[in-house]
C-alpha positions as CSV (number, residue, x, y, z in Angstrom):
1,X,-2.8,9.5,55.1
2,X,-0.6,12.7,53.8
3,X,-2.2,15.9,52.9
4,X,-1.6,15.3,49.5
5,X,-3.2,12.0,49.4
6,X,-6.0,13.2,51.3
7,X,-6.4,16.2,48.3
8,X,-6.6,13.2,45.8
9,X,-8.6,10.6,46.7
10,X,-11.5,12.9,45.7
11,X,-10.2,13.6,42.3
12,X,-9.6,10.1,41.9
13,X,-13.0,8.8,43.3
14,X,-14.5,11.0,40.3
15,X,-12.5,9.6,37.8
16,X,-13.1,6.3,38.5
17,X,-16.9,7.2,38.8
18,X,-17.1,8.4,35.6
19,X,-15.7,5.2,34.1
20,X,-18.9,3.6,34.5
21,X,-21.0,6.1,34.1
22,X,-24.0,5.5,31.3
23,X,-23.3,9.0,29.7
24,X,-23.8,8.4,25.9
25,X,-20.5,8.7,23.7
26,X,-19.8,11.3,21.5
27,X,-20.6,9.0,18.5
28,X,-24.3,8.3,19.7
29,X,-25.5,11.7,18.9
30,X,-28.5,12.8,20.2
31,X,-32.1,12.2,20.7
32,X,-33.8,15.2,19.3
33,X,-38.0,16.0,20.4
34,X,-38.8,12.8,22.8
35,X,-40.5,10.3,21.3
36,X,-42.1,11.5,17.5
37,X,-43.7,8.7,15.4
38,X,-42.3,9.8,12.3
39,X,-40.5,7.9,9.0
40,X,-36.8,9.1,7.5
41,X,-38.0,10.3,4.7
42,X,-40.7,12.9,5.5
43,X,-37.8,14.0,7.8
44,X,-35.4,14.3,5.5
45,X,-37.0,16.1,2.9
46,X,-38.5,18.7,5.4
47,X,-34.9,18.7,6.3
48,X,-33.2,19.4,3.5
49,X,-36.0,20.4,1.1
50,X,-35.6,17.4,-1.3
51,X,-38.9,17.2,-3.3
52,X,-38.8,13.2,-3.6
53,X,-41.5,11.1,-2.5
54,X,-41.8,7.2,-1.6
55,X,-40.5,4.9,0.3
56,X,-36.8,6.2,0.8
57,X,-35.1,3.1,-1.6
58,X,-37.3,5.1,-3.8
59,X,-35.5,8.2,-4.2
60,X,-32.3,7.0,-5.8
61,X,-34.0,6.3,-9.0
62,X,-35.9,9.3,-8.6
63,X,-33.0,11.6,-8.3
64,X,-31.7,10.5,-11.4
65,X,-31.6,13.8,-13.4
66,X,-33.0,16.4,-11.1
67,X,-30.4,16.0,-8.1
68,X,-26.5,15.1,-8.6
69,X,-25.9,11.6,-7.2
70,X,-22.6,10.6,-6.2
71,X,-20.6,8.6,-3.8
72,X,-19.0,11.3,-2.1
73,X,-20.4,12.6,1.4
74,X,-21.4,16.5,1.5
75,X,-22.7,18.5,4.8
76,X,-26.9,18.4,3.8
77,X,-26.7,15.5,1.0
78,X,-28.8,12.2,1.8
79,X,-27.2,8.7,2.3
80,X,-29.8,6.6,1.0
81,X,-30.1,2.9,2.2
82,X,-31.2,0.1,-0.3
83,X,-33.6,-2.2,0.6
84,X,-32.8,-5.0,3.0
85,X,-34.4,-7.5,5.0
86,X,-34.1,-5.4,7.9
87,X,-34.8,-1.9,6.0
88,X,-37.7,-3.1,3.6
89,X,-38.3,0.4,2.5
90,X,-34.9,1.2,2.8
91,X,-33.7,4.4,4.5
92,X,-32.6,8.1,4.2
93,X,-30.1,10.0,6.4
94,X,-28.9,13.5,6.3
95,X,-25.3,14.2,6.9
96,X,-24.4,16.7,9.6
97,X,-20.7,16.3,9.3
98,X,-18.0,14.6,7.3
99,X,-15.4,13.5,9.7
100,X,-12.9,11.6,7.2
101,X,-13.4,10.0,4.1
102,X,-14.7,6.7,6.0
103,X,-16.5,8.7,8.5
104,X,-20.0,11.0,9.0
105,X,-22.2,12.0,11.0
106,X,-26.1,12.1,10.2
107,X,-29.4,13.5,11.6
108,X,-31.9,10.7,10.7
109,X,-35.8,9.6,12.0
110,X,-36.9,6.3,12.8
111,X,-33.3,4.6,13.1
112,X,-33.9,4.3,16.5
113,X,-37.7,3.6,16.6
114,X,-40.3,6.8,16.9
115,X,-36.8,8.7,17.5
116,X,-34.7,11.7,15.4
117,X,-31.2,11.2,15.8
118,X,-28.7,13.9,15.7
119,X,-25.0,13.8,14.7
120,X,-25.0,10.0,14.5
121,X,-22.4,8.5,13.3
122,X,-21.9,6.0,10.0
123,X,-18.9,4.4,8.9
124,X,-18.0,3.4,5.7
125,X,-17.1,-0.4,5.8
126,X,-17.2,-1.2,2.0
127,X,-13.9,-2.6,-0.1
128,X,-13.4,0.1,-2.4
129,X,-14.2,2.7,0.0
130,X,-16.9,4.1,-1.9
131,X,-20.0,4.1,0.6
132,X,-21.8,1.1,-0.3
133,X,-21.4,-0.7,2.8
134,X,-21.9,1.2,6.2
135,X,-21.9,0.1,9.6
136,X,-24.1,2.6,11.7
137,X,-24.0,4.0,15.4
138,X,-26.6,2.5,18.2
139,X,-27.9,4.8,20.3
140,X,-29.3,2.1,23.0
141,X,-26.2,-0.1,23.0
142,X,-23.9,2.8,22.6
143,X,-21.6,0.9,20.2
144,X,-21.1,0.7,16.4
145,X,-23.6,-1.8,15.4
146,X,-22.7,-5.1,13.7
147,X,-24.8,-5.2,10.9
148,X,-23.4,-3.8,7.3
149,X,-25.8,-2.2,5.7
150,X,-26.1,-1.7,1.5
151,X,-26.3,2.1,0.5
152,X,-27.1,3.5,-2.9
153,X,-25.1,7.1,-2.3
154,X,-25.7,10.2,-2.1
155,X,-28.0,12.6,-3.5
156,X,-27.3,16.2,-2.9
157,X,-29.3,18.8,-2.8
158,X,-29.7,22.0,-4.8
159,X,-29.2,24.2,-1.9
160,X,-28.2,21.6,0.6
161,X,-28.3,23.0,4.8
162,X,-25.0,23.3,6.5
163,X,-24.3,21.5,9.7
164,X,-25.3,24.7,11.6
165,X,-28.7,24.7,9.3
166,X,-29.7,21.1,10.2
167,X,-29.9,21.5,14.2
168,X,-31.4,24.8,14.2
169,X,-34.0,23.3,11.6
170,X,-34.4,19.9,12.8
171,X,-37.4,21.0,15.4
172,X,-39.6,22.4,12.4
173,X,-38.4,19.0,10.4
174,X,-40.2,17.1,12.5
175,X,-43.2,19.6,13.4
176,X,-43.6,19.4,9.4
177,X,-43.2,15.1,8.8
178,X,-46.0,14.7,11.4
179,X,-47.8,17.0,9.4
180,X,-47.6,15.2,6.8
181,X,-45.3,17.0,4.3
């Protein structure tokens, strides 16, 4: 074997190693606090201070009036899920980052059950491109999941957190939605 071979079958070993390795993908975000048995929506409004209350389909009509709706992603406004056979009480996120006009990513509880979730990410899979269809990221698989989702929009708040806001708040979040808040 030359010396130079000899120099890179290390390198190489460790690059083939890490094509298997289990390490999560950028796109699956993060577990945040081990395992908390919380819901989205105390989350998100201890988040991001949105005083709705409900189950999280809930808060679309409640917005209506006292928060500006749209369908248009912000850093700190709420995607909010419609109901669904597999989201009876629908579901609230909170977007972390806008990555392109089809793409965020979202801190959210209880996607991945009794977990929070940072800087997952959704993708916007409906016709017109207006957010009510998404696809969203699975942590344990490690892959976009299959299933499309319906979505309302998003509400945004009156002071909404900016990406730096939501992970340095995200430990209180979920101190205060297993208080009860």
């Amino acid at each position: 074997m030359s010396c130079l071979a000899a120099r890179l079958l290390p390198l190489l070993c460790l690059v083939l190693a890490a094509c298997g390795s289990t390490r999560p993908s950028p796109e699956s975000g993060s577990y945040v606090g081990g395992s908390v048995a919380i819901e989205c929506a105390p989350f998100a409004r201890a988040l991001t201070g949105v005083n709705l209350t409900g189950d999280a389909a809930d808060w679309w009509p409640q917005a209506a009036g006292r928060y500006q709706r749209s369908a248009n992603p912000d850093v700190g406004s709420l995607l909010v899920f419609r109901r669904s056979s597999r989201l009876p009480s629908g579901h609230v996120a909170v977007v972390s980052q806008v990555l392109s006009a089809r793409q965020i990513r979202v801190s959210q509880a209880n996607w991945v059950h009794h977990r929070v979730t940072r800087d997952q990410s959704i993708v916007d899979v409906s016709p017109a491109g207006d957010w009510t269809q998404v696809r969203v990221f699975w942590p344990p698989t490690g892959q976009l999941g299959t299933t499309v989702y319906p979505t309302f929009g998003f509400i945004h708040p009156d002071r909404p957190p900016s990406s730096g806001a939501i992970a340095q708040r995200t430990p209180e979040a979920i101190r205060t939605a297993q208080a009860g808040w």
